[in-house]
C-alpha positions as CSV (number, residue, x, y, z in Angstrom):
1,X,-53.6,92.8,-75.6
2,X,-56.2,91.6,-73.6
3,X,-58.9,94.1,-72.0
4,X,-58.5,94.6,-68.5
5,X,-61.5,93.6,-66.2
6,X,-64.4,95.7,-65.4
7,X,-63.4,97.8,-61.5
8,X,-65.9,96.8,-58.7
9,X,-66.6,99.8,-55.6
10,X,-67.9,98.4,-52.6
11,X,-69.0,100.7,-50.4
12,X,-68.4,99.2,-47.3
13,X,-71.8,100.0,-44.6
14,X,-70.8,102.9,-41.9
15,X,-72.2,101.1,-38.6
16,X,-70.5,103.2,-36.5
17,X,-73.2,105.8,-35.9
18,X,-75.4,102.5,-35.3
19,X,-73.1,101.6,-32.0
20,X,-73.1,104.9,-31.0
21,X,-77.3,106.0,-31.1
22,X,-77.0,107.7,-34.8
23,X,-75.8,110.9,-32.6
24,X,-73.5,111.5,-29.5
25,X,-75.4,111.9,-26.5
26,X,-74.9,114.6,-24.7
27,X,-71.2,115.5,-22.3
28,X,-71.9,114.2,-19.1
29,X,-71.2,117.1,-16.6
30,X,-70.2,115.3,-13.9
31,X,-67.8,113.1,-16.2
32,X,-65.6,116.4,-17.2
33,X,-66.0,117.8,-13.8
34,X,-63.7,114.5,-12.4
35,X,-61.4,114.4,-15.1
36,X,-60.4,118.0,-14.8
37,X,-60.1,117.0,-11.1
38,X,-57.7,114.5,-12.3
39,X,-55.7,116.4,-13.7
40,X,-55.4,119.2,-11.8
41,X,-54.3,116.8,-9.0
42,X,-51.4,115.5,-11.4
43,X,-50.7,119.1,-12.4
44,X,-49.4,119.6,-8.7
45,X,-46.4,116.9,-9.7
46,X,-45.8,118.5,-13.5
47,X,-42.8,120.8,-11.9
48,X,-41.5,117.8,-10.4
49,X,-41.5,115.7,-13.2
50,X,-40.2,118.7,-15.4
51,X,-37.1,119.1,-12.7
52,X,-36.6,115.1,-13.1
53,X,-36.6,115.5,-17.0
54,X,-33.8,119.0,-16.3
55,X,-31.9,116.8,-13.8
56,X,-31.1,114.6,-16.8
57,X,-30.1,117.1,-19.2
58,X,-27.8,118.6,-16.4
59,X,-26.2,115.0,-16.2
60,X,-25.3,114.8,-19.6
61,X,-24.3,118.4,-19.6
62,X,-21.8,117.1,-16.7
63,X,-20.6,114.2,-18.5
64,X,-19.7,116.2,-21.6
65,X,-17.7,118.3,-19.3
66,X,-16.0,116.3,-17.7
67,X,-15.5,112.8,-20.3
68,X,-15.8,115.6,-23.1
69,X,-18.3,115.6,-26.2
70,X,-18.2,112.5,-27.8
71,X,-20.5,110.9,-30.5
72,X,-23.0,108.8,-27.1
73,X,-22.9,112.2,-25.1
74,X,-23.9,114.5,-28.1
75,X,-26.6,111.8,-29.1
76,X,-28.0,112.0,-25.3
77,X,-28.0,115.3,-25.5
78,X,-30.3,115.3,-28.6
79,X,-32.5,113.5,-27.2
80,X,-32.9,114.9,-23.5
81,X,-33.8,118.1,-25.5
82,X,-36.2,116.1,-27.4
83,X,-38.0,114.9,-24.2
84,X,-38.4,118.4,-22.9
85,X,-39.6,120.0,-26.5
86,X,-42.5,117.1,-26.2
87,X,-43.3,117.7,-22.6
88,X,-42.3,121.7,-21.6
89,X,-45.8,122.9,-23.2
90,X,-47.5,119.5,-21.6
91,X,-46.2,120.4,-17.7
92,X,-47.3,124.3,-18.4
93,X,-44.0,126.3,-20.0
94,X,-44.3,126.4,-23.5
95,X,-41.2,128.1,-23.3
96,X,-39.7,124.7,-22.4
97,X,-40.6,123.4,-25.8
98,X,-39.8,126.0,-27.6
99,X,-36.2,126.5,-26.4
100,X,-35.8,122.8,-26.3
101,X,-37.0,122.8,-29.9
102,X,-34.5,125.6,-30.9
103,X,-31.7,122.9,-29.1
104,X,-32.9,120.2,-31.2
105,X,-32.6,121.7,-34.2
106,X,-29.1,122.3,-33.7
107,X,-28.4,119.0,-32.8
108,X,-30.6,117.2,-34.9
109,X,-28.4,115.4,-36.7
110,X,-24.9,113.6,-36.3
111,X,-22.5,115.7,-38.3
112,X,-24.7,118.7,-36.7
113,X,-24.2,117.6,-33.2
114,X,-20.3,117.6,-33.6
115,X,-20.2,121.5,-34.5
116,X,-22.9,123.0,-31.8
117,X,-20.9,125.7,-30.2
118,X,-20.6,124.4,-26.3
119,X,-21.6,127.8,-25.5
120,X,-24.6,128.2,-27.2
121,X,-25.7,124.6,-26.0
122,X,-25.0,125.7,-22.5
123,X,-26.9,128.9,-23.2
124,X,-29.9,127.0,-24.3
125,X,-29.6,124.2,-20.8
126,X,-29.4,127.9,-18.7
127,X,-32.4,129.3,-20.3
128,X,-34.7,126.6,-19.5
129,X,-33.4,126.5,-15.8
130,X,-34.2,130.7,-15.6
131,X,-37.9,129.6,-17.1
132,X,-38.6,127.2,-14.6
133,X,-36.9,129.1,-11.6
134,X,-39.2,132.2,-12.6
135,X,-42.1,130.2,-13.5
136,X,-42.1,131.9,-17.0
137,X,-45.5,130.0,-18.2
138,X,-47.2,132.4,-20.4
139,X,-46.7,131.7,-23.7
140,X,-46.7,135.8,-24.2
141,X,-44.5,136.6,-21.1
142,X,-41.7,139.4,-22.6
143,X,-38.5,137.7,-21.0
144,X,-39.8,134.2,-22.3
145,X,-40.2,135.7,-25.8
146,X,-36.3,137.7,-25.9
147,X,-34.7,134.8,-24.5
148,X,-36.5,132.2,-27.4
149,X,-36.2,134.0,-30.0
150,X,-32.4,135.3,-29.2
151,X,-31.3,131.5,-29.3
152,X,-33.1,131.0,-32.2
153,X,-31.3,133.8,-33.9
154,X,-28.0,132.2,-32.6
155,X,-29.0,128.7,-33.8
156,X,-30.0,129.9,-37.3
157,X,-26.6,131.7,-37.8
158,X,-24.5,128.6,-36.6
159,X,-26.6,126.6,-39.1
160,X,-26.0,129.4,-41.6
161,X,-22.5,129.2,-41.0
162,X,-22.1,125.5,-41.4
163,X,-24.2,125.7,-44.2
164,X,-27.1,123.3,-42.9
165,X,-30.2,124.9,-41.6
166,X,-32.9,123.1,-42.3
């Protein structure tokens, strides 16, 4: 059997602190001062955007009602409550996302989806409705915290009971 060759390193030059002046220079002031400007004027539109983002968890909420829960609606449903897990704690209610987050994990996967208790889905879609009516934004505020961790007791004992949670 033949030897295998000799391995070569190459260390490849780092010129990135050569583009940049060997250090970062110093935050400009005025810089940060317009970017949080920025965003505190998009802030005003977060509870907007966060009702446009509810408004389309309500319809599939409605069209599960009334056309029933099929395979599409349940899917919709997973991912509606996907959206508003990435962007509750984004648009100021960390609440959102962590509610939302309790909703996906019941419905995070097809043969999940098809046994989430209507009730308890509908439990989580009225919870995040209360946190955005009462502007529950602290991530410490005491109704925020019973409400979360009450339906993520009852999502870990329907997971229990099917055997699945993950």
């Amino acid at each position: 059997m033949p030897m295998p060759e000799k391995a070569q390193i190459i260390q490849v030059p780092n010129t990135l602190r050569a583009k940049v002046g060997g250090r970062l220079g110093a935050l400009d002031a005025e810089a940060i001062a317009k970017a949080e400007a920025a965003l505190a004027d998009l802030s005003e539109q977060f509870d907007d955007w966060l009702m446009d983002e509810i408004r389309k968890l309500e319809d599939v909420q409605n069209l599960i009602k009334t056309e029933g829960y099929t395979d599409a609606h349940s899917e919709q449903l997973f991912y509606r409550a996907h959206d508003l897990k990435g962007l509750g704690t984004t648009y100021g209610y960390p609440f959102i996302t962590r509610v939302a987050g309790s909703l996906c994990k019941m419905l995070d996967e097809d043969d999940k989806r098809k046994l989430a208790p209507r009730k308890l889905v509908d439990a989580h879609l009225d919870t995040i409705r209360a946190i955005v009516r009462d502007q529950i934004k602290a991530d410490n505020h005491p109704m925020g915290k019973i409400l979360a961790e009450t339906l993520e007791a009852r999502v870990k004992e329907h997971l229990d009971s099917i055997g699945r949670n993950t």
